[in-house]
Each structure stands twice: as structure tokens, then as C-alpha cells.
C-alpha positions as CSV (number, residue, x, y, z in Angstrom):
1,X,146.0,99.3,453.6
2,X,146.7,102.7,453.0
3,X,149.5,102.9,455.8
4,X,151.3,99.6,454.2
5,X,151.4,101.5,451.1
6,X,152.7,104.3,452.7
7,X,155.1,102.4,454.1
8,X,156.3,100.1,451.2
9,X,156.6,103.5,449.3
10,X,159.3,104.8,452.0
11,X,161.0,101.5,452.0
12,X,161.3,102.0,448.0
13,X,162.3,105.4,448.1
14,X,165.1,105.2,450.6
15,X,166.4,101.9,448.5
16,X,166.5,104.0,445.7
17,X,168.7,106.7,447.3
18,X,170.7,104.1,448.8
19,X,171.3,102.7,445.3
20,X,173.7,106.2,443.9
21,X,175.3,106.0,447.3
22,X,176.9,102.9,446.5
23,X,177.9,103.4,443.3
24,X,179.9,106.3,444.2
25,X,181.8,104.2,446.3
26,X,182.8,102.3,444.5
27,X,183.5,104.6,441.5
28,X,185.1,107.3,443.1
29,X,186.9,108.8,440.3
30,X,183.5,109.2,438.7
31,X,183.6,113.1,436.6
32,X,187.0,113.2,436.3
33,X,189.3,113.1,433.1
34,X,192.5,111.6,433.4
35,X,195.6,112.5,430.8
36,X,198.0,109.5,430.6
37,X,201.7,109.1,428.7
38,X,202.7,106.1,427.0
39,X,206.4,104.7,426.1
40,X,207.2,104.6,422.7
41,X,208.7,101.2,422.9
42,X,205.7,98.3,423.0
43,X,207.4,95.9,425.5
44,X,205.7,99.1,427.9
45,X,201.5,98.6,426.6
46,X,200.2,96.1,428.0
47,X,201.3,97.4,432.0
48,X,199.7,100.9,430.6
49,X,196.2,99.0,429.8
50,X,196.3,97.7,433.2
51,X,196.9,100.6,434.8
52,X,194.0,103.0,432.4
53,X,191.8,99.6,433.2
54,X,191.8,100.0,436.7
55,X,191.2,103.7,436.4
56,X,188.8,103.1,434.9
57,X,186.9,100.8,436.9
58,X,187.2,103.2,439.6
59,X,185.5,105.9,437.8
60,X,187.9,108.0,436.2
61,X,187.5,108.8,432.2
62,X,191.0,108.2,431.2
63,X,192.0,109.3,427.6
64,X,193.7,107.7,424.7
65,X,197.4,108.0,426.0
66,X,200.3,110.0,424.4
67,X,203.0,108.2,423.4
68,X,206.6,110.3,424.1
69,X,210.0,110.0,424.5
70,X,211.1,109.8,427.8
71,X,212.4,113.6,427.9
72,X,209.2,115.1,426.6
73,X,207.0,113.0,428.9
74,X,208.6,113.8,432.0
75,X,208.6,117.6,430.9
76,X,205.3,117.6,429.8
77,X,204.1,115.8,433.3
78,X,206.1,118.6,435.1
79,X,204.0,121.4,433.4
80,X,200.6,119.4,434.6
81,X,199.7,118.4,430.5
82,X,199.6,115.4,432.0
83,X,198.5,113.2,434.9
84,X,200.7,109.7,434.8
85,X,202.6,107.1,433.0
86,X,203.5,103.3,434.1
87,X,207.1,103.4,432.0
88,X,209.2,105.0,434.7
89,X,212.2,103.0,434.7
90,X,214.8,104.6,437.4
91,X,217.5,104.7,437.6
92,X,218.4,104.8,433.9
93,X,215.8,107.7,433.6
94,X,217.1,109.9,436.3
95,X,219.5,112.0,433.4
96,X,216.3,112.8,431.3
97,X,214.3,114.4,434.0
98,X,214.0,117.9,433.6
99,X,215.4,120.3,436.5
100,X,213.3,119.8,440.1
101,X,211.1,117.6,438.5
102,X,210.6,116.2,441.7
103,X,209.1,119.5,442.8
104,X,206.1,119.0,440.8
105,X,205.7,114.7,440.3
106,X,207.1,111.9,441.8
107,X,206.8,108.0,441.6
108,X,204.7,105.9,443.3
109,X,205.2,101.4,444.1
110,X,206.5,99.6,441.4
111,X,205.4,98.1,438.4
112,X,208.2,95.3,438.9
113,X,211.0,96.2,441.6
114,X,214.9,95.5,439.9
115,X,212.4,94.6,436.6
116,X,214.6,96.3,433.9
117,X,217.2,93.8,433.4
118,X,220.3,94.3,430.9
119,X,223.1,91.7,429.9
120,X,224.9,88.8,427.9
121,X,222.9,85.1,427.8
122,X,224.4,82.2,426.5
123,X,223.0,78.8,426.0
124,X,222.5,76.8,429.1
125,X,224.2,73.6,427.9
126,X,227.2,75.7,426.0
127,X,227.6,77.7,429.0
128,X,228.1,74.3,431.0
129,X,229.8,72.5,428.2
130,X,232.9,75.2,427.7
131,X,232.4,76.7,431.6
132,X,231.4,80.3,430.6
133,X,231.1,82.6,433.4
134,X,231.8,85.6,431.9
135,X,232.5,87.4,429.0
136,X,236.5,87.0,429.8
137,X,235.7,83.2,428.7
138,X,235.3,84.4,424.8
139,X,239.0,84.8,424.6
140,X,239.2,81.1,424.7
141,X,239.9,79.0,421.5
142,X,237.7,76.8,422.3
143,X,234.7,79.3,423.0
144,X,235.2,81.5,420.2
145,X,235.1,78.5,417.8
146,X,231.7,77.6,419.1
147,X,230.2,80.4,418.8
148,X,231.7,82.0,415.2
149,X,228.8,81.5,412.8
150,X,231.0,83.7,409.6
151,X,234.1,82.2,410.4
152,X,236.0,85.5,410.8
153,X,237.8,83.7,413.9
154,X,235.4,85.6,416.7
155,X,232.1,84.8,418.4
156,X,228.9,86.6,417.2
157,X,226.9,88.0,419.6
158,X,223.7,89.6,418.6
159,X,224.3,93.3,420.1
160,X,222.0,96.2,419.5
161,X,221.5,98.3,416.2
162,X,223.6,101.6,415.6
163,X,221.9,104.6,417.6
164,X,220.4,102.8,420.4
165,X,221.7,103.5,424.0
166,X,222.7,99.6,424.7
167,X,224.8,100.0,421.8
168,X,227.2,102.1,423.4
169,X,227.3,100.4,426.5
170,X,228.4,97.3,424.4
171,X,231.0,99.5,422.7
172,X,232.2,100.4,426.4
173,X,232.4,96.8,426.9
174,X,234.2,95.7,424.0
175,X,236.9,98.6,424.6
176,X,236.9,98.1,428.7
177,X,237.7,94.4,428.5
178,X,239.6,94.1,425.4
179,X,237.2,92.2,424.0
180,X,237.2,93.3,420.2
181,X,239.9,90.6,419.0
182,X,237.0,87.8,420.1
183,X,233.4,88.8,420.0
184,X,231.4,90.4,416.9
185,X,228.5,92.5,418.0
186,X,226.3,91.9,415.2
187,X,224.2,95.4,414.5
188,X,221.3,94.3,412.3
189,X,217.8,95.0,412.8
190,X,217.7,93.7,416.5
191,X,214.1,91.0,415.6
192,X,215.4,90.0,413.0
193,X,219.0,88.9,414.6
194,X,216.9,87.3,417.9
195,X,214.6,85.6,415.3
196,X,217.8,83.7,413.5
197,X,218.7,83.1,417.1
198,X,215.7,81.1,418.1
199,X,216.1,79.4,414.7
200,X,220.0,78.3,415.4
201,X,219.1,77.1,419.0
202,X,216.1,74.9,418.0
203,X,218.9,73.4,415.6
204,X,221.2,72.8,418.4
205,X,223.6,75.3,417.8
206,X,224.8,77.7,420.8
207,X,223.6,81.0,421.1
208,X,225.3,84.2,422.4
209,X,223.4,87.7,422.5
210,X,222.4,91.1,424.3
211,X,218.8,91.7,426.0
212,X,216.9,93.6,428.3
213,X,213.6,92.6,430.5
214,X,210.9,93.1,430.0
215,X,210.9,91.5,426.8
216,X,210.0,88.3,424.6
217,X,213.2,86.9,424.4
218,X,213.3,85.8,428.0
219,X,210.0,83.8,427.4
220,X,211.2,82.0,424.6
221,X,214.8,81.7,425.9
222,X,213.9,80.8,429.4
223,X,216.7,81.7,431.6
224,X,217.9,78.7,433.9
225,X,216.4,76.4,431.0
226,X,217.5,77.6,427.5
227,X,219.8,80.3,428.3
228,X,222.1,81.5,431.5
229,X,222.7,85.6,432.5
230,X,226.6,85.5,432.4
231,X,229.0,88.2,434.1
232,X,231.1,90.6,432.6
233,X,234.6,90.7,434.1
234,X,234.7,93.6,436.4
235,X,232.3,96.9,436.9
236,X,233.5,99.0,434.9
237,X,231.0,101.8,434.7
238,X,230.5,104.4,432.0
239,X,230.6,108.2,432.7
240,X,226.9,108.1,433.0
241,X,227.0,104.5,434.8
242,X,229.0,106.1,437.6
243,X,226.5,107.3,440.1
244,X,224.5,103.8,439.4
245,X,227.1,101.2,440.6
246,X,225.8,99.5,443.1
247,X,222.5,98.8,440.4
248,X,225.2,97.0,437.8
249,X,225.5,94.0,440.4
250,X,222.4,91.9,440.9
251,X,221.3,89.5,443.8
252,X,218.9,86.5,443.0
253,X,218.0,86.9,439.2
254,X,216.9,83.6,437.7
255,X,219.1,81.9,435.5
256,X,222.4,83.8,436.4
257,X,225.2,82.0,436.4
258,X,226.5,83.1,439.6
259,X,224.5,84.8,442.9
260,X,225.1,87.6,442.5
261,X,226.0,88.5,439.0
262,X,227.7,91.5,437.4
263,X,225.2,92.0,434.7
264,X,227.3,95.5,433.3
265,X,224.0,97.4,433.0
266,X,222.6,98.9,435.2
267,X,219.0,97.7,436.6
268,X,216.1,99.5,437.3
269,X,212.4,99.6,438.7
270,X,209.7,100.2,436.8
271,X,207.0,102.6,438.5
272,X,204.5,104.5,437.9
273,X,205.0,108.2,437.8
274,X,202.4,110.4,438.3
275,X,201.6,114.6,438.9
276,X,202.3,115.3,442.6
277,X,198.9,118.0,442.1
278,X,196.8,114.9,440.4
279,X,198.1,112.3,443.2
280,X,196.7,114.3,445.7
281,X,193.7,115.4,444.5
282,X,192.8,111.3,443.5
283,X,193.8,109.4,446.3
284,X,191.8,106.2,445.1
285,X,194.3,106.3,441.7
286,X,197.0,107.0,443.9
287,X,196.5,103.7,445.8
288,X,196.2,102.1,442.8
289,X,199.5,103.7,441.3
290,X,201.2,102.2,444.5
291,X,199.7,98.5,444.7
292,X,199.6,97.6,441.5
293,X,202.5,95.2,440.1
294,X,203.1,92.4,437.5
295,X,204.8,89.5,437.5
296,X,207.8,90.0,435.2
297,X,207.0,86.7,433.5
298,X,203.9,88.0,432.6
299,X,204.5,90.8,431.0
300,X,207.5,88.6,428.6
301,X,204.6,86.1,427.9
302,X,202.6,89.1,426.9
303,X,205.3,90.7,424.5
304,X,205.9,87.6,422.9
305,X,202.3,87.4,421.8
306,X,202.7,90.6,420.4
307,X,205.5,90.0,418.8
308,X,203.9,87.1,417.4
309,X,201.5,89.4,415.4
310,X,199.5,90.2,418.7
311,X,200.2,93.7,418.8
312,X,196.7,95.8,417.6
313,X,194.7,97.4,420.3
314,X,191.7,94.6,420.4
315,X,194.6,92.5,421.2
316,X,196.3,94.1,423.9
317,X,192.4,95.1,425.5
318,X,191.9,91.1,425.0
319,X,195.0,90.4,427.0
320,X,194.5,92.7,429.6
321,X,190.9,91.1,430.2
322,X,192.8,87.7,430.3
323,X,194.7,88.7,432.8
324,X,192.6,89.9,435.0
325,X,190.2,87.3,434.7
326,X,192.6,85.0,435.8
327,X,194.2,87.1,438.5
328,X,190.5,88.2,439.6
329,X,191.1,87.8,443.1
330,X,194.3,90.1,443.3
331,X,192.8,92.7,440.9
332,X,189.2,93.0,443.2
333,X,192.1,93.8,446.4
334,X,193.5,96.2,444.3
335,X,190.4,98.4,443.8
336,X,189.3,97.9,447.0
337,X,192.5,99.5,448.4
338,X,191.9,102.3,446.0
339,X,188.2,102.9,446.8
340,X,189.0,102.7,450.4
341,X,191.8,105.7,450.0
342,X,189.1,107.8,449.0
343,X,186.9,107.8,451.5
């Protein structure tokens, strides 16, 4: 009796040690604090909650992030005040990097590979109706007629507000291709121009206007369904387009009117960047950094909701439990890679 005791006290006793074991596995990060960046633009949250979710199930204590501009981040990441952000989006960051920055961080997989669309979309059925390919096609009667909502004899396009970097490039565009006798870049408050839009397509009337991925309006203008990517007439790069040209040309991107199309902006990927020093010294948030990735439809259904009024923290959290609830399978393979790293 007194040996069966013995022995079932053993049994417990080594279960019990067994039991911590375990759990370190599985939360290798456990006891250390991890200092995250955010974007300043909120098409860029809900990919940053993934990412501080995952850390977090892997251990790690992740604070509330900062959100910088893109300059101050990338500094402050260099100088080790900080350990990561998910709003890498190269190579349209490249120029705001500060001096061998690649000395001291680098980035690791990608968010969404060629995910940082730019360009012109016109309604599907207008494109087809006048034959638009391009933007050379607005210097037709015809076309500029359809699309003139003010009468002043050119087509609006919705174009980006005064100040903003796409603005320029539009400017570039208007000037390279002689464009400023047809097409009016309206400048308003950039919402407020996509919401009048959405109003004037679901009245049937055709649509012309500027965007970038990832973003709502490519959820509710559904490329190959409502809208078509056009071309613009040749690459003609800016000064600081130059070293990017082979990016301003795209193979394969849903909805283009043509395979592969001349989008005029250049495209990046979106990655993760992270402190070379804190990469090392966490190889289970490492592995995540370079397996995790999102479907680029899934982060425009996501900004839509926010820009639906979806947009406080409970909300994003809630959306980012959504998500991986219903991508359980992929998320469990992504820790797994990351807890396996670290042993």
C-alpha cells in the first residue's frame, strides 16, 4: 500500500514538472517585451493586430504600438527603440530609409508580395462600351462626354487631395501625356469623392478615379466586375520613379485590362520589417515575421468595414479573432513554424 502510494506520488510529481515544460514550448517568447511601430494610415491595422496577435500567442508581451511616419519609424527601428512593424512597403519606401539602415534591420516574407497597387479604374461596362485601354482614350469626344459630370468639356477623375505623394504623380501624368485639355483630377477630400463615386455607379453612370491597394474601394468596386485597371500610355517615370521601372509594369493583376498592364505607379510588397539584433535574438517571431501573409482581398474586405464605422480598437481585435477563427488551420501552421524555430 505504502509502495503504490509512493509510486502514484512519483507519477504525479513528474506530470507536474512535465506540465511547465510544455508550456514553454509552446510560448517561447514567454518574459520578453516586444516594442512595435504602426502606419499612420488605417488601411495598415488590421495586418498589425495579426502580427502583435501571433506574438502574442507565442509568448511575447507586445506593447501598444507607435504610430509614425514612415521616416521616423525606420529611424527609430535603426537606433533599436523599436523591435518591428508590418507597413514596409518597398520599393516606394526605399528613399525614406535612413543611411545603412540595412546595417542594423532588415525585412523579412511578405505581408502580400506586388500588394501595393496604384492606378486609374474605370467602369467595366464603360471601359467595354467606348474601348478604353488607356488613359490616351480620354482624348476622345466620345469618352470625355461620358465621363464629364460639370460640363467643363473634360472627364473627372477623382485624383488625390493637394499634399499627398499620388498627387504629384497624377500631376506627372497629366503633364507627361498631355492630358490636361481632357481629364479633371478632382482634389476634394479623397472619401468623400470615392463615396459620390459609389453613389453615381449604383445610378448607372460611369466612373473614372485614382486608387491604391490595399484599400476599400477595390471591395466595393470589384475589379474584373465593377471596375477595370487601365494603362497609361507609356512609362514614363518620375525622377524618383527612375530606379523603380521595371515595378511600374504589372503581370496578372485582376481586373486589368490588358496582361500585363502599365499601371504608372510603381508597386510594392508589403513586409514586415523588423531589428536585425531583435530577429536574432527571437527566432520563433522571426518565423512568424517570414510566414505570415494575407490575402489581399482580405484585408480590402477588412478596410471597408472600417470605413463603414468599424474602425475602434474592439473592432479591429473582433476582426482579427474572425479571421483567424476562420483561417484556424493556417494560423495553428503558422505558430507551429514559429515554435519550432526556437528550439
Amino acid at each position: 500500500m505504502k509502495k503504490t502510494l509512493l509510486s502514484f506520488l512519483a507519477l504525479g510529481l513528474v506530470a507536474a514538472l512535465a506540465i511547465p515544460a510544455v508550456a514553454a514550448e509552446d510560448r517561447p517568447g514567454k518574459g520578453v517585451t516586444v516594442k512595435p511601430g504602426r502606419a499612420t494610415w488605417n488601411t495598415g491595422f488590421f495586418q498589425e493586430a495579426l502580427v502583435r496577435k501571433g506574438l502574442e500567442e507565442l509568448g511575447y508581451k507586445v506593447k501598444r504600438p507607435k504610430d509614425l511616419a514612415n521616416p521616423i519609424f525606420y529611424q527609430s527601428l535603426a537606433l533599436g527603440d523599436l523591435d518591428y512593424w508590418t507597413n514596409g512597403w518597398f520599393p516606394t519606401h526605399n528613399n525614406q530609409l535612413p543611411k545603412n539602415f540595412y546595417d542594423k534591420a532588415d525585412s523579412y516574407g511578405y505581408v502580400v508580395k506586388a500588394g501595393g497597387l496604384q492606378g486609374y479604374l474605370v467602369s467595366k461596362k464603360d471601359a467595354e462600351k467606348f474601348n478604353i485601354q488607356s488613359l490616351d482614350d480620354f482624348k476622345r469626344p466620345e469618352v470625355k462626354q461620358a465621363f464629364d459630370q460639370n460640363g467643363d468639356g473634360k472627364a473627372d477623375l477623382v485624383a488625390c487631395p493637394a499634399g499627398w505623394g499620388c498627387e504629384k504623380v497624377i500631376g506627372h501624368h497629366m503633364e507627361a501625356y498631355e492630358l490636361g485639355d481632357h481629364i479633371n483630377p478632382i482634389k476634394a477630400a479623397y472619401s468623400a469623392s470615392m463615396a459620390q463615386a459609389l453613389a453615381s455607379y449604383q445610378n448607372d453612370k460611369p466612373v473614372f478615379f485614382y486608387t491604391w491597394a490595399p484599400n476599400w474601394t477595390v471591395f466595393k468596386f470589384k475589379p474584373a466586375e465593377d471596375v477595370v485597371w487601365i494603362n497609361v500610355p507609356e512609362i514614363k517615370p518620375m525622377e524618383a520613379q527612375a530606379d523603380s521601372v521595371e515595378r511600374m509594369t504589372v503581370a496578372d493583376v485582376e481586373g486589368a485590362v490588358s496582361n500585363p498592364v502599365k499601371l504608372g505607379f510603381v508597386v510594392s510588397d508589403i513586409r514586415i520589417v523588423a531589428n536585425k539584433k531583435f530577429a536574432e535574438a527571437n527566432p520563433a517571431a522571426k518565423r512568424f515575421f517570414e510566414v505570415f501573409t494575407l490575402p489581399l482581398a482580405d484585408i480590402n474586405e477588412q478596410n471597408t468595414k472600417m470605413q463603414q464605422g468599424e474602425d475602434s480598437k474592439k473592432d479591429i481585435e473582433r476582426h482579427v479573432e474572425a479571421w483567424i477563427a476562420k483561417n484556424q488551420e493556417k494560423w495553428n501552421g503558422w505558430l507551429e513554424e514559429a515554435r519550432k524555430a526556437a528550439k
